[in-house]
N, C-alpha and C positions, 0 to 999 in steps of 0.2 A: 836876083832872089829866086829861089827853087819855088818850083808850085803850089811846094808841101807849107812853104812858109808865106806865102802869100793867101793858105789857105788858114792856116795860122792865123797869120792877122785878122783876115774877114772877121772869124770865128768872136777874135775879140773885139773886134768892132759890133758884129753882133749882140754880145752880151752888154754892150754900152748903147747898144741903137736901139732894141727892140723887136717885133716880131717883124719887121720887113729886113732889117739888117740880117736877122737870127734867119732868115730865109737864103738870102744871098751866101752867106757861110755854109748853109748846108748843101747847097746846088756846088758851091766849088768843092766841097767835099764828095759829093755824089760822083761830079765830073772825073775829080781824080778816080775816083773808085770806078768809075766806068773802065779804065785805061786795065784797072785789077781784072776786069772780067773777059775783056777781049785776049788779053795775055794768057788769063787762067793759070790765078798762082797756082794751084792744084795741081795744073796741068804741068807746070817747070817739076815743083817740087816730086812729083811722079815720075820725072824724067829721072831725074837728078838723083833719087835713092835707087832706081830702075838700076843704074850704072853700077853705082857703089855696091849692089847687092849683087850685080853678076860676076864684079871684080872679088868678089867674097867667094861667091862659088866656085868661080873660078883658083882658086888659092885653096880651097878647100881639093877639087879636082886633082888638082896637081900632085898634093899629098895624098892622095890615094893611088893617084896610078903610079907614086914610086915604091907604095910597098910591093907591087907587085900581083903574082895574080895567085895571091892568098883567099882565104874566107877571114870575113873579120871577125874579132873576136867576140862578137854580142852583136845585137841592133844598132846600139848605140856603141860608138867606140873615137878613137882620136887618127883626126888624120894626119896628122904629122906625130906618130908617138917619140919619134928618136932626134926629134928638133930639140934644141938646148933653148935656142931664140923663141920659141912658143910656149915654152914649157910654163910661163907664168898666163897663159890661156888655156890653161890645163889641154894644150896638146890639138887644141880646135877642134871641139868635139862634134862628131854629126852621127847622123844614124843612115843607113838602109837599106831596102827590103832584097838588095841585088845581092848575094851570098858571092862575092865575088869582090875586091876591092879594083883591081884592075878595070874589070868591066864597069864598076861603079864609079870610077874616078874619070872615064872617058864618058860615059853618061853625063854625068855631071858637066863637065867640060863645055858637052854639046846643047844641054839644057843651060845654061849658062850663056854662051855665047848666041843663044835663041833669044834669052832675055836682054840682052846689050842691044841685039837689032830690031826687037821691039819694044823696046827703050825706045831706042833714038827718031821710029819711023811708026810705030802702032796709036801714039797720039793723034794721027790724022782721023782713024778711024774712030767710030761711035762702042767700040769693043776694049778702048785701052784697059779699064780696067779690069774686065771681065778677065784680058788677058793675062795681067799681072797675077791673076789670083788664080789661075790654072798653073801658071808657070810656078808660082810658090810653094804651092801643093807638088809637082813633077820636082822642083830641087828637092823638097824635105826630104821625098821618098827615095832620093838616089845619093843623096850622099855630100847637096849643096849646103850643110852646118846645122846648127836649130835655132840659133839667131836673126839670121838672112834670110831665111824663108820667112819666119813670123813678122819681120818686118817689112818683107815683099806683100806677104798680105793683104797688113793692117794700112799699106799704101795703096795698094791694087781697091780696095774696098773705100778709099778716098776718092780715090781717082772715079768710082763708077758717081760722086757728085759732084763730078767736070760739066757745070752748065744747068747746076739742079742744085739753087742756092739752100739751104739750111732755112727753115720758115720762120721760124724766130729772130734769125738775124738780119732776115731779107726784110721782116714787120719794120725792125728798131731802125733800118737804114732810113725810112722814108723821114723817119722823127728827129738821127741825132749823126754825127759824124762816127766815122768809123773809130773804133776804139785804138789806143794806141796797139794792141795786138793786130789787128788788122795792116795797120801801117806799117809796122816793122816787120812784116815776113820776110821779106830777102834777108834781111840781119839774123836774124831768128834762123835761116834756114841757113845758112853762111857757119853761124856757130855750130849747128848740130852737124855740118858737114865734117867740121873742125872735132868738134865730140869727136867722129867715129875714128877719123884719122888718129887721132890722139890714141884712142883704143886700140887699135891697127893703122899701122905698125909704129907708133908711138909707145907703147906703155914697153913691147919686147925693146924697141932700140933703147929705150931710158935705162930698161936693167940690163940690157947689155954695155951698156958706154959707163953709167954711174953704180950699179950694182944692185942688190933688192931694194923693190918702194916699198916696201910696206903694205901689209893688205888693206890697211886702210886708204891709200892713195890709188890704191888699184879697183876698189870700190868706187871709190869716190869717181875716177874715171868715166870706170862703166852706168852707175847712175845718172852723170850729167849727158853722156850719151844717147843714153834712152828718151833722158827727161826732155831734151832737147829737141829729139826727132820727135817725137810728140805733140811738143809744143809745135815745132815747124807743119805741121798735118793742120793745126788748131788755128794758128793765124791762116794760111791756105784757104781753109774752108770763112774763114771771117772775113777773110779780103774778098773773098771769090762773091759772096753772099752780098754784101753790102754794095759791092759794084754792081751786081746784077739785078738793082733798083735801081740806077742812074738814067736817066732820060736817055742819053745814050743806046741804053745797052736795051730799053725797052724799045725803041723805034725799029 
C-alpha cells in the first residue's frame, strides 16, 4: 500500500474516530507533505519549464540565423516565415530589438543555452528565480518567441516562492489535509508537459501526416496548454506550502 493511501485511510478512520483519530490523519498528511517541501515541487516544476523554454528559444534561434543576415521586417516578425511544417503557428512569431536577424538568432541561441545551464544547476542557488526572470526579459528582447519568454517569467516569479510558503495555505495546512490539487502536482505537471509538446511539435506533425485540424482543435490545443501550465505553477505552490507546516519541515 502507497503512503498516499494509507494516508487515505487514516483520514477516514479519522472521520469515524473523532478529534484524536482526525489528528493522526492530519500528521500523516503533514508528513507526506513534508517530503513536498524538501523536494520543492516549485523547485522541479522550475526546472522542468526552465528546459522546455530554452529548447523553444532555441528552435526559435535557429530560424532566425537561417534567414540570414537580413533586417527583419518589423519588431515583431516570424521566424521561420518559409516553413510549410510552422505555417499553422503562424510562422513562430517573436520580436527583437537586434535590427539584424542573423545576429539575433545567434543571441538567442546563446541566451538560450544560458537558460538550459541554469535550468539544470541555478536551483542550488538562493537567485534561481531571480534568474529565470532576467533571462526571460534578455530572450523576449532578442528574438527567443513571445510565448516562451512570458512563460519563463510567470515561472521565474514562482520560483522566487522556493521555500516562502503562500500564508493562506501554509494557515489551512495546520487544520486540514492537503487538497487534491496539492497532491496531484506531478500528474498535473506531467500533463502540461504533454500540453506543450502536443502544441510543439505535435499540432504541425498532426497537419502534416493528417492534413488541416481545424482552428478549432488548434485552439483547443493551445488553451489546454496554457491552462495546464498554470494550473502545474498552482498545485507547485500548494504542495510546496502545505508541506512547509509539517513537523518535519519545521525542525
Amino acid at each position: 500500500m502507497t503512503r498516499a493511501a494509507r494516508c487515505d485511510m487514516d483520514g477516514k478512520k479519522a472521520d469515524a474516530g473523532g478529534g484524536q483519530g482526525r489528528g493522526r490523519g492530519l500528521s500523516c498528511w503533514q508528513s507526506q507533505a513534508g517530503g513536498f517541501a524538501m523536494r520543492s515541487a516549485v523547485r522541479i516544476v522550475a526546472i522542468a519549464f526552465g528546459i522546455v523554454v530554452a529548447l523553444a528559444g532555441l528552435e526559435h534561434g535557429i530560424g532566425e540565423i537561417l534567414q540570414g543576415s537580413v533586417a527583419p521586417p518589423g519588431l515583431v516578425f516570424e521566424s521561420w516565415p518559409e516553413s510549410r511544417f510552422l505555417e499553422v503557428l503562424s510562422g513562430e512569431p517573436a520580436m527583437s530589438v537586434i535590427p539584424n536577424l542573423l545576429v539575433s538568432g545567434i543571441l538567442t541561441v546563446i541566451v538560450s543555452l544560458a537558460l538550459l545551464l541554469w535550468s539544470a544547476t541555478g536551483w542550488r542557488t538562493a537567485h534561481h528565480g531571480a534568474g529565470l526572470i532576467a533571462l526571460s526579459f534578455l530572450l523576449l528582447l532578442v528574438g527567443g518567441g513571445l510565448g516562451p519568454p512570458l512563460m519563463l517569467l510567470i515561472v521565474g516569479l514562482a520560483a522566487t516562492r522556493i521555500e516562502r510558503p503562500v500564508a493562506w495555505w501554509r494557515k489551512r495546512s495546520r487544520e486540514a489535509r492537503p487538497p487534491i490539487l496539492a497532491r496531484a502536482w506531478r500528474v498535473i505537471l506531467a500533463a502540461s508537459l504533454l500540453g506543450y509538446l502536443a502544441l510543439l511539435p505535435g499540432i504541425p506533425a498532426a497537419e502534416a501526416l493528417l492534413g488541416p485540424l481545424g482552428e478549432g482543435r488548434v485552439v483547443g490545443v493551445i488553451a489546454f496548454s496554457f491552462a495546464s501550465f498554470f494550473l502545474a505553477i498552482i498545485a507547485a505552490l500548494a504542495a510546496d506550502s502545505y508541506g512547509s507546516s509539517a513537523p518535519s519541515a519545521r525542525q
